[in-house]
VODREN-21615 format. One line per 3 residues: number of its first residue (from 1); their letters; for each residue x, y, z of N, C-alpha, C, O. Coordinates in nm, 2 decimals. Example, Ala and Ser with C-alpha at 12.3 -4.5 7.8 and 13.67 -1.06 7.14 Angstrom:
<kevexs>
1	as	1.32 -0.57 0.78 1.23 -0.45 0.78 1.32 -0.33 0.78 1.42 -0.33 0.85 ~ 1.28 -0.22 0.71 1.37 -0.11 0.71 1.29 0.00 0.79 1.34 0.11 0.80 .
</kevexs>
This chain:
<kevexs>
1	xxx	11.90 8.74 7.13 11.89 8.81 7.25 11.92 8.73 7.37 11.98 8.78 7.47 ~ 11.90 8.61 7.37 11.92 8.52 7.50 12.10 8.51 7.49 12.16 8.54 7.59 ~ 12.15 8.47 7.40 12.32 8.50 7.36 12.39 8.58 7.50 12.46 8.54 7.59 .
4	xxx	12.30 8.75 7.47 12.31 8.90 7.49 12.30 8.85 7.65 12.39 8.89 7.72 ~ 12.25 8.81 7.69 12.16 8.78 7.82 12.24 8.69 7.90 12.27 8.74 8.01 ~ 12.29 8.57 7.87 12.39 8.52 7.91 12.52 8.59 7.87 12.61 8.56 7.96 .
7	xxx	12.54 8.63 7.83 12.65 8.69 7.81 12.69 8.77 7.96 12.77 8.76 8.06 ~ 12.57 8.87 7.92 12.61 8.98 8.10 12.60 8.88 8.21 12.67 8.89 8.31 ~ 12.50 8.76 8.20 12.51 8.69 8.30 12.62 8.66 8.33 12.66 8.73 8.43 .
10	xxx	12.72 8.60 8.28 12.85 8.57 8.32 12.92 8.64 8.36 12.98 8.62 8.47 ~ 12.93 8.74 8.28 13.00 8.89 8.33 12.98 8.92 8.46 13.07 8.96 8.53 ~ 12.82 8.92 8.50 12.84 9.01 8.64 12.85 8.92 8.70 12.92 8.94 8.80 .
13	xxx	12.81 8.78 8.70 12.84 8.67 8.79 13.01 8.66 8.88 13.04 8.60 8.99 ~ 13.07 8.74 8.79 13.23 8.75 8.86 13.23 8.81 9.01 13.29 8.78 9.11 ~ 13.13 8.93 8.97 13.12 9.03 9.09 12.99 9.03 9.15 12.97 9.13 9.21 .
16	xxx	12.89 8.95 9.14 12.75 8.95 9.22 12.69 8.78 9.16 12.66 8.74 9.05 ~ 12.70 8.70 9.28 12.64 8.57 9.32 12.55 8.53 9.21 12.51 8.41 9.21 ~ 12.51 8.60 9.13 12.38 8.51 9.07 12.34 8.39 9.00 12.24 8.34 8.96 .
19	xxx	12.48 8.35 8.99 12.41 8.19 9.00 12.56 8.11 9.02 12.67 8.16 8.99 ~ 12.52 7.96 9.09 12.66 7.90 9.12 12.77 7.93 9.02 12.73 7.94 8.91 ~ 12.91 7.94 9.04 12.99 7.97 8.98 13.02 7.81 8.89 13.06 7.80 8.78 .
22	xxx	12.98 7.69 8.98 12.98 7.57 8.94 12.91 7.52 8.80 12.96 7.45 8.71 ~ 12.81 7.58 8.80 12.71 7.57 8.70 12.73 7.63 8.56 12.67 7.60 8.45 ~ 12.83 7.73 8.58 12.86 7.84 8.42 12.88 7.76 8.36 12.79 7.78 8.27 .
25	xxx	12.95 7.66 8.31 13.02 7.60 8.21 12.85 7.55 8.11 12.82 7.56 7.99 ~ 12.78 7.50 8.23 12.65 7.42 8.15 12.52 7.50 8.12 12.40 7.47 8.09 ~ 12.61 7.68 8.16 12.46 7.76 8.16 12.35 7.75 8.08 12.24 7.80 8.11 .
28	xxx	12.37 7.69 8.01 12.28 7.69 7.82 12.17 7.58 7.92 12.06 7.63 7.93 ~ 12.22 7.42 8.00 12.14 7.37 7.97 12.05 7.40 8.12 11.93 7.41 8.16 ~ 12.18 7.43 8.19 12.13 7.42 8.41 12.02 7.56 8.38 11.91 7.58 8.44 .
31	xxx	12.07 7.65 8.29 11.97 7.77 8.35 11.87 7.80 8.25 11.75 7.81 8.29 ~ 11.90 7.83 8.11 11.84 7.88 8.00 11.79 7.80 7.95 11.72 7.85 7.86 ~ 11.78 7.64 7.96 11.66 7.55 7.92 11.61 7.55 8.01 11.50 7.60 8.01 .
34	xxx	11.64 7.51 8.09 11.55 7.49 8.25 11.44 7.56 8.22 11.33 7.51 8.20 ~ 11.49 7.71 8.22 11.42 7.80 8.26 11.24 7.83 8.14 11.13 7.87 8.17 ~ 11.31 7.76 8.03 11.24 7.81 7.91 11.17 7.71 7.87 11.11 7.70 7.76 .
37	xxx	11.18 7.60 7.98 11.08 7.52 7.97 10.95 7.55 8.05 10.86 7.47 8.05 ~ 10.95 7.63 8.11 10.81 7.65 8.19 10.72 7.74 8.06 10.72 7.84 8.14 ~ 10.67 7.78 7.99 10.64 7.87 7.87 10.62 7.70 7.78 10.52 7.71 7.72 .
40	xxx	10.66 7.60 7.77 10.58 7.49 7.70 10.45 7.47 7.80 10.35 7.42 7.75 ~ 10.46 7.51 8.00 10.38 7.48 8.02 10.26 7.59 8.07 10.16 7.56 8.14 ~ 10.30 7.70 8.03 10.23 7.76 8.11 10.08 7.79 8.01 10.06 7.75 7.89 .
43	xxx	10.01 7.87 8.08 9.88 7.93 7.99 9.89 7.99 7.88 9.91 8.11 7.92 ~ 9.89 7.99 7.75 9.88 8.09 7.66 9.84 8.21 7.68 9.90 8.31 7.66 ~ 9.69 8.19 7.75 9.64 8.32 7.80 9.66 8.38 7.88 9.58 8.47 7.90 .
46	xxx	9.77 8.38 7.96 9.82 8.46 8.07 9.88 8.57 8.04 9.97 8.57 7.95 ~ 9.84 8.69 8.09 9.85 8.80 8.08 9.95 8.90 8.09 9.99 8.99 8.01 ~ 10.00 8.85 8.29 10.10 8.89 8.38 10.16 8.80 8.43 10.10 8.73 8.51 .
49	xxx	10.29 8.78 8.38 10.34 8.72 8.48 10.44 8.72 8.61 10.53 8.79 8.60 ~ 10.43 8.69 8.67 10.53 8.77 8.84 10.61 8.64 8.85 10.56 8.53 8.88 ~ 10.75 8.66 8.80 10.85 8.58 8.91 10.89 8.65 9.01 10.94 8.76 9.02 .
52	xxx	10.88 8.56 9.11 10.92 8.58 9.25 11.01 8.58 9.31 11.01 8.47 9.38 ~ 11.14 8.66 9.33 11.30 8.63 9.36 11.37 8.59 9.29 11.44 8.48 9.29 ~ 11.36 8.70 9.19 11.39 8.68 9.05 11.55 8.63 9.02 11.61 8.55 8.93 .
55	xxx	11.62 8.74 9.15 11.75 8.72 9.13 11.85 8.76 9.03 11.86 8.88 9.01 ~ 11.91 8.67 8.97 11.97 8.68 8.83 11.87 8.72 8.67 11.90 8.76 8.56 ~ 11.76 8.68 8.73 11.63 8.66 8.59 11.63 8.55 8.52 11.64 8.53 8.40 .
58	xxx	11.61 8.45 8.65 11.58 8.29 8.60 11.47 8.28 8.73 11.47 8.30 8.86 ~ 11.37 8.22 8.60 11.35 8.24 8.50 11.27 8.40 8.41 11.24 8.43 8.30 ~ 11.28 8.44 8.51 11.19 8.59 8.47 11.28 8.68 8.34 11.22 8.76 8.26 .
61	xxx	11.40 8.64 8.34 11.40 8.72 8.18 11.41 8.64 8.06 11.33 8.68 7.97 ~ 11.46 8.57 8.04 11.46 8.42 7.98 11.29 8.44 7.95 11.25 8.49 7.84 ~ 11.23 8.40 8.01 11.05 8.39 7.98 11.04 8.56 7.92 10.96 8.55 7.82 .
64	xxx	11.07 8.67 7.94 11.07 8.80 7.91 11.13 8.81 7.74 11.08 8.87 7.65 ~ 11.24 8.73 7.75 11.29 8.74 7.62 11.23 8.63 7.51 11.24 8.66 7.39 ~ 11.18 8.51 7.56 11.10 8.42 7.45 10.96 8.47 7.45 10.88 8.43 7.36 .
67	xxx	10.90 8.59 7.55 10.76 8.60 7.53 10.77 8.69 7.44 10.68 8.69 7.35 ~ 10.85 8.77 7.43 10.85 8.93 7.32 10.80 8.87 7.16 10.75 8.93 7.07 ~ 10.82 8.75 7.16 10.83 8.68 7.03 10.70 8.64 7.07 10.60 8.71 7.05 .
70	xxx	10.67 8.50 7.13 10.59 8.43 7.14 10.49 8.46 7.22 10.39 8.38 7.23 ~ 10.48 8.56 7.28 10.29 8.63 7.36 10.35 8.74 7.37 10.43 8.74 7.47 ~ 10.34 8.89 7.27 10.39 8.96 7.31 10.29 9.02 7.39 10.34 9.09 7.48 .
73	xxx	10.11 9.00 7.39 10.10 9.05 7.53 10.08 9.08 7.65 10.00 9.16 7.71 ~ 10.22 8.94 7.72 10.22 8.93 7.83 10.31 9.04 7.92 10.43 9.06 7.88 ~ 10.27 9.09 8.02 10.35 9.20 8.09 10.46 9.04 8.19 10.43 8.93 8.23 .
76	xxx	10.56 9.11 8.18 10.65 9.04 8.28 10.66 9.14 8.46 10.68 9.26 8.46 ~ 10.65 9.07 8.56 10.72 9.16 8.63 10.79 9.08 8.76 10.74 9.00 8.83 ~ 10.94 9.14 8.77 11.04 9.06 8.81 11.03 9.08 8.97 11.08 9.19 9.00 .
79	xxx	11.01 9.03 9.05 11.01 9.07 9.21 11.19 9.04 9.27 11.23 8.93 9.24 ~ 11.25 9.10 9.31 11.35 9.09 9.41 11.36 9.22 9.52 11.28 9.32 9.53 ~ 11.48 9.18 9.61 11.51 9.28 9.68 11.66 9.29 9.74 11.71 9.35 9.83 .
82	xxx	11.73 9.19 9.63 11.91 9.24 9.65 11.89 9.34 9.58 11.81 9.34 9.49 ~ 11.98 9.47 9.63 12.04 9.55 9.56 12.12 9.53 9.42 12.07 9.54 9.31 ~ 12.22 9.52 9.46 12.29 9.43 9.33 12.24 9.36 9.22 12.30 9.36 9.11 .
85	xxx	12.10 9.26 9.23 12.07 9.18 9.16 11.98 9.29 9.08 11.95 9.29 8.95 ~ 11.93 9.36 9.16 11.82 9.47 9.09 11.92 9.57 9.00 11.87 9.61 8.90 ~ 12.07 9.62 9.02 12.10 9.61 8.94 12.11 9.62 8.77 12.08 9.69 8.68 .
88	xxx	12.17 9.47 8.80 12.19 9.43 8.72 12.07 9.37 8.65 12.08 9.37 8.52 ~ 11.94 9.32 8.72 11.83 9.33 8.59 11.81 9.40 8.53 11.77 9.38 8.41 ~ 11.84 9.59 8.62 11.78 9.71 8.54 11.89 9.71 8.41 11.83 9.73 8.30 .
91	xxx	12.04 9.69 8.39 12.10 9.63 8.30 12.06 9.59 8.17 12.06 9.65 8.06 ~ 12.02 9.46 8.22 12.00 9.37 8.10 11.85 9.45 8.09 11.81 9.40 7.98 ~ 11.78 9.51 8.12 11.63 9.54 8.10 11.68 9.66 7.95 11.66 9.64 7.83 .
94	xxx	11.73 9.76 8.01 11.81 9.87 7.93 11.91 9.79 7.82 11.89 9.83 7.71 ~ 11.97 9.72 7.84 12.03 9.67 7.75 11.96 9.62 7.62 11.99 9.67 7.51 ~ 11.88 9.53 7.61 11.78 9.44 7.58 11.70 9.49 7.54 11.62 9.42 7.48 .
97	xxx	11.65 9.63 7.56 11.54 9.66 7.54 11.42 9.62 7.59 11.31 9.64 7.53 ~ 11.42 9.51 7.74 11.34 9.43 7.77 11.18 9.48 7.83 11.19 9.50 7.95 ~ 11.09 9.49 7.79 10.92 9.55 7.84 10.91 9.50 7.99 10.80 9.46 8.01 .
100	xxx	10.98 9.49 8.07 10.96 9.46 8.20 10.96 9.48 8.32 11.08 9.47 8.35 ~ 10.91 9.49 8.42 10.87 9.59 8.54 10.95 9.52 8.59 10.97 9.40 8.55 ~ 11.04 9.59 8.71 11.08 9.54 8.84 11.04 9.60 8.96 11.04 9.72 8.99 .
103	xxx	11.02 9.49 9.03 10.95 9.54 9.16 11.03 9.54 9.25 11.10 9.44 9.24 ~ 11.04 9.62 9.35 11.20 9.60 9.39 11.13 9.61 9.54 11.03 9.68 9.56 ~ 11.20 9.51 9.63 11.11 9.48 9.80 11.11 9.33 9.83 11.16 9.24 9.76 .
106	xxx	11.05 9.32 9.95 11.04 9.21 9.98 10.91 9.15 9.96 10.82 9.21 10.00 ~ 10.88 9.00 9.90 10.78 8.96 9.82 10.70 8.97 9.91 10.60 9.03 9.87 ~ 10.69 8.95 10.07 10.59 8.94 10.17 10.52 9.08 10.18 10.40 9.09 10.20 .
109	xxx	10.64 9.22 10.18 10.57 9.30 10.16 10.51 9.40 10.07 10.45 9.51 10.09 ~ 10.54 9.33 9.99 10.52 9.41 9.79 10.35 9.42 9.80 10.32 9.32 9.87 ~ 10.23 9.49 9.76 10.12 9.48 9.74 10.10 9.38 9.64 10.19 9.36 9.56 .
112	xxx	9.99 9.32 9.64 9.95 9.18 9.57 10.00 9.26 9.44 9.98 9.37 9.41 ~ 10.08 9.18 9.35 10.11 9.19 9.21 10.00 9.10 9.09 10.02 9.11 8.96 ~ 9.90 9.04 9.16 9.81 8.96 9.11 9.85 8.93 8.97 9.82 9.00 8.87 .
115	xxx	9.92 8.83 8.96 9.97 8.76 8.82 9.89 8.65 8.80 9.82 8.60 8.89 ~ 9.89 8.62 8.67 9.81 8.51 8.59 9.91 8.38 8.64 9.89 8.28 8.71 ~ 10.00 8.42 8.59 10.13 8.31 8.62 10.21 8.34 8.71 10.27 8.44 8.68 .
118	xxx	10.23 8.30 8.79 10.38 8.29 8.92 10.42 8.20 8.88 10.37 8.09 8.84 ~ 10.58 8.24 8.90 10.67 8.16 8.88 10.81 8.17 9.00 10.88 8.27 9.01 ~ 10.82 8.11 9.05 10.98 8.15 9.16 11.07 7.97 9.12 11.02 7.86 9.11 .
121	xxx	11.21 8.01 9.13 11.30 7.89 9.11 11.39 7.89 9.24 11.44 8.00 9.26 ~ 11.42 7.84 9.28 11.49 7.79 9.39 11.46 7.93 9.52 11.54 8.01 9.57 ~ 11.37 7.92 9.54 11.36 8.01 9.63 11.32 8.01 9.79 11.35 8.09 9.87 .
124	xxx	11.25 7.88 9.79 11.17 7.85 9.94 11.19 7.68 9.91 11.26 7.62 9.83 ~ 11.11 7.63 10.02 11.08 7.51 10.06 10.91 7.56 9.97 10.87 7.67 9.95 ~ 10.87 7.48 9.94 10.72 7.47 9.89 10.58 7.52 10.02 10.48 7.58 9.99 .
127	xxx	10.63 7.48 10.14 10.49 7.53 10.23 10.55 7.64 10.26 10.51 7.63 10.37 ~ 10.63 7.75 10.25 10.67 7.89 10.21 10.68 7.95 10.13 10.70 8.07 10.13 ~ 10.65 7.86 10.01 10.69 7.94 9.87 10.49 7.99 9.85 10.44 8.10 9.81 .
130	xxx	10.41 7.85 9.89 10.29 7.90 9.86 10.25 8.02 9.95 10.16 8.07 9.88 ~ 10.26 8.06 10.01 10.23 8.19 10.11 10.29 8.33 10.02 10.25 8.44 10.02 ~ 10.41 8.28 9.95 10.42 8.43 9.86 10.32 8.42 9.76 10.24 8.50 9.73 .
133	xxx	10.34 8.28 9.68 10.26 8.27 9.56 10.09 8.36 9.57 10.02 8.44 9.51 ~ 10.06 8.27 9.68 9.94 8.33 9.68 9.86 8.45 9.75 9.74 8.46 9.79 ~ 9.98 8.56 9.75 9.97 8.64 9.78 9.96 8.73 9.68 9.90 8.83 9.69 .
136	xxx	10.05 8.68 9.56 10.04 8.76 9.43 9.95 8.72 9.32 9.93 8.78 9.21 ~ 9.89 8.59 9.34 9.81 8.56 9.23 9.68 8.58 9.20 9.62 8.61 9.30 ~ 9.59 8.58 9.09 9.54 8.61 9.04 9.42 8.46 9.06 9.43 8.35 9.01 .
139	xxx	9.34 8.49 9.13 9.21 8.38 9.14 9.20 8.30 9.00 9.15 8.35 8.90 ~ 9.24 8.20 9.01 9.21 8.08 8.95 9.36 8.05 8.79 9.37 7.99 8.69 ~ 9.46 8.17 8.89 9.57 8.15 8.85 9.63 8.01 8.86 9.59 7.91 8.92 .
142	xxx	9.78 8.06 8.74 9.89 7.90 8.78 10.00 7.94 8.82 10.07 8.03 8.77 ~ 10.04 7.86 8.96 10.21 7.88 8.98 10.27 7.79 8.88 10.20 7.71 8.83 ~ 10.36 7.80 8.86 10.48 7.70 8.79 10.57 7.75 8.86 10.62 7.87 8.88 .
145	xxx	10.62 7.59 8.94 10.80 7.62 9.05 10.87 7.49 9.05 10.88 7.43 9.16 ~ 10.90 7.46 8.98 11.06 7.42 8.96 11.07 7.37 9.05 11.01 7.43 9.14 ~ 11.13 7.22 9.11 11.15 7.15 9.21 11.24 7.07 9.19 11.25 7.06 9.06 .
148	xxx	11.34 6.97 9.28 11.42 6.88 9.19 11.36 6.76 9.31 11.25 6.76 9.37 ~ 11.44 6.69 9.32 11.41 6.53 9.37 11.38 6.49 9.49 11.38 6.37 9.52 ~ 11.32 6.60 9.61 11.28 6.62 9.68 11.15 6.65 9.66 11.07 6.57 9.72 .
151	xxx	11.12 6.70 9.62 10.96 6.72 9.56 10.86 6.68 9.63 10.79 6.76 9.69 ~ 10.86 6.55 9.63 10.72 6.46 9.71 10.72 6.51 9.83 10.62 6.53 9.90 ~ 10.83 6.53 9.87 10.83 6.55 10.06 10.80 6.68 10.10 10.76 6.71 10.21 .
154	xxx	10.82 6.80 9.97 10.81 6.93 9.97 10.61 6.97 10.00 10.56 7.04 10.09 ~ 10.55 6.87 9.87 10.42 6.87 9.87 10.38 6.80 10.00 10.29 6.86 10.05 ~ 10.40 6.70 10.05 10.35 6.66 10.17 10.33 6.77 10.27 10.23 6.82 10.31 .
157	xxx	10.49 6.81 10.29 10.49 6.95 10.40 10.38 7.02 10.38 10.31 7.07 10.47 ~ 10.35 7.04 10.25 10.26 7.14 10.21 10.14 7.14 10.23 10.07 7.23 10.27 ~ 10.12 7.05 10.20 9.95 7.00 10.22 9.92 6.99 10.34 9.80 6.96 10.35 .
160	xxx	9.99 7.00 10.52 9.93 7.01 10.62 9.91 7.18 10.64 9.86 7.20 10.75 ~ 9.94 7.30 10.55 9.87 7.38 10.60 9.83 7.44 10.47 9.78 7.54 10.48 ~ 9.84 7.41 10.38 9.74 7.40 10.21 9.65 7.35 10.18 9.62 7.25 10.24 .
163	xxx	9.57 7.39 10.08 9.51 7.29 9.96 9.51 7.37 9.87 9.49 7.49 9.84 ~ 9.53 7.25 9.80 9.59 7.30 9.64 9.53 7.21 9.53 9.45 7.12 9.57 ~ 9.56 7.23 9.38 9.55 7.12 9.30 9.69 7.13 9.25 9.76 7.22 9.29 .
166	xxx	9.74 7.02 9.16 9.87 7.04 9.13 9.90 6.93 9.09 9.85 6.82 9.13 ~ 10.02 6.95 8.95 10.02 6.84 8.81 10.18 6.82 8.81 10.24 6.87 8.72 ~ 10.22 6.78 8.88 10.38 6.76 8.86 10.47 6.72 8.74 10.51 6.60 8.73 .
169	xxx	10.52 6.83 8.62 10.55 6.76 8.53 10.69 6.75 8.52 10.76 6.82 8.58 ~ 10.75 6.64 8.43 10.85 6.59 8.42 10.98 6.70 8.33 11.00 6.71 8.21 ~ 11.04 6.77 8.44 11.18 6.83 8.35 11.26 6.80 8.29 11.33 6.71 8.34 .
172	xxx	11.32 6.84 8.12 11.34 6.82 8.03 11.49 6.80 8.09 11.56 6.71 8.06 ~ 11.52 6.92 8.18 11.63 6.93 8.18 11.77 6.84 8.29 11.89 6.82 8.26 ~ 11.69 6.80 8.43 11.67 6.75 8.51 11.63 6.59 8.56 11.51 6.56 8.58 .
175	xxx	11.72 6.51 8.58 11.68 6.33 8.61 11.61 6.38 8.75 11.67 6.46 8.82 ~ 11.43 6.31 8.79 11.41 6.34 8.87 11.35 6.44 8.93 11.29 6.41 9.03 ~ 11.36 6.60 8.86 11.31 6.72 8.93 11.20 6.70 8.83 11.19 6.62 8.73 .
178	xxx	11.11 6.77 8.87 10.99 6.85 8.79 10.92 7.03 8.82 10.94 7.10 8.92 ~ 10.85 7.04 8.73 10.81 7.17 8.75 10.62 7.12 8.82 10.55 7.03 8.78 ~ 10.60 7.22 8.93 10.49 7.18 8.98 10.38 7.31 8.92 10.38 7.42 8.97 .
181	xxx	10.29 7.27 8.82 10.15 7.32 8.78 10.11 7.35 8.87 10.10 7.24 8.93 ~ 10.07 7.44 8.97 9.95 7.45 9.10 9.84 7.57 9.04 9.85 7.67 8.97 ~ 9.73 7.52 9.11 9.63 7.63 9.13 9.55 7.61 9.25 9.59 7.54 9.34 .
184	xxx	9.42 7.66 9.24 9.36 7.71 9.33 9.42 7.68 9.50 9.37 7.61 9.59 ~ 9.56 7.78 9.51 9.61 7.77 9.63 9.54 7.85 9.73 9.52 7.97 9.71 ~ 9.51 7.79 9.84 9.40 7.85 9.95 9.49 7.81 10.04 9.56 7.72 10.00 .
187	xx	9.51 7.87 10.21 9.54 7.84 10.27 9.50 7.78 10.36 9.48 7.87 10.45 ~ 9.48 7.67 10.42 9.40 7.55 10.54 9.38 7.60 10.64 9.33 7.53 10.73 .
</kevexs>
């Protein structure tokens, strides 16, 4: 099914942005491992999970398509608000036969989606990204967000109007980036 999935990725990639055109050649490892390494870290027991600016569906379908197998019962639900990209998730959703909601809007104004797990990939600076995150999460939830070699300086920003806990772990895919573990995000 992930084959299926990159496949249309490429395809509509010709005629809607969803991911650098730079990057296609190495999609297997820049997007669809990347992506499918957060699911080694996330909770087994998570229920719902909300990616946030889903975009293309990295990682929100990728995690949709390894969970159908591996927790089937986690609900996925994909947040964006391009036209186009919504699209084409509804696409691959229909295509795929994929169990997963899209929420279609802007994350600031969407009603809390209270997920177990948040997830967003390249979407904000980190003292922006926590203000969506924790608007959708679930008390005593986990974000998982993707960061590359900037990182340190992202959580610094962060922590003068946050507190957080948070486990920065090392990407498989990536010299340097990691995926940041957070929870109990409150705002300072």
């Amino acid at each position: 099914m992930i084959d299926d999935y990159v496949s249309l990725l490429v395809k509509w990639n010709s005629t809607i942005n969803l991911v650098s055109r730079a990057t296609l050649p190495d999609v297997w490892t820049r997007h669809v491992t990347d992506c499918s390494q957060l699911l080694d870290i996330a909770p087994a027991s998570g229920r719902h999970w909300v990616d946030l600016g889903t975009g293309g569906g990295l990682p929100g379908i990728v995690v949709a398509i390894l969970s159908s197998e591996l927790a089937p019962h986690r609900r996925i639900t994909l947040v964006e608000s391009d036209k186009r990209k919504i699209a084409f998730l509804n696409v691959v959703k229909t295509q795929l036969n994929l169990k997963v909601t899209i929420a279609e809007g802007r994350i600031e104004l969407l009603p809390p989606l209270r997920g177990d797990i948040v997830s967003a990939r390249a979407l904000a600076p980190l003292k922006i990204l926590l203000g969506y995150v924790s608007r959708h999460i679930t008390p005593g939830g986990m974000a998982l967000l993707p960061k590359g070699r900037e990182y340190k300086s992202e959580l610094a920003a962060a922590r003068t109007g946050w507190r957080f806990s948070c486990e920065p772990v090392t990407s498989k895919t990536q010299a340097g980036a990691v995926i940041l573990r957070m929870g109990n995000i409150v705002h300072a």
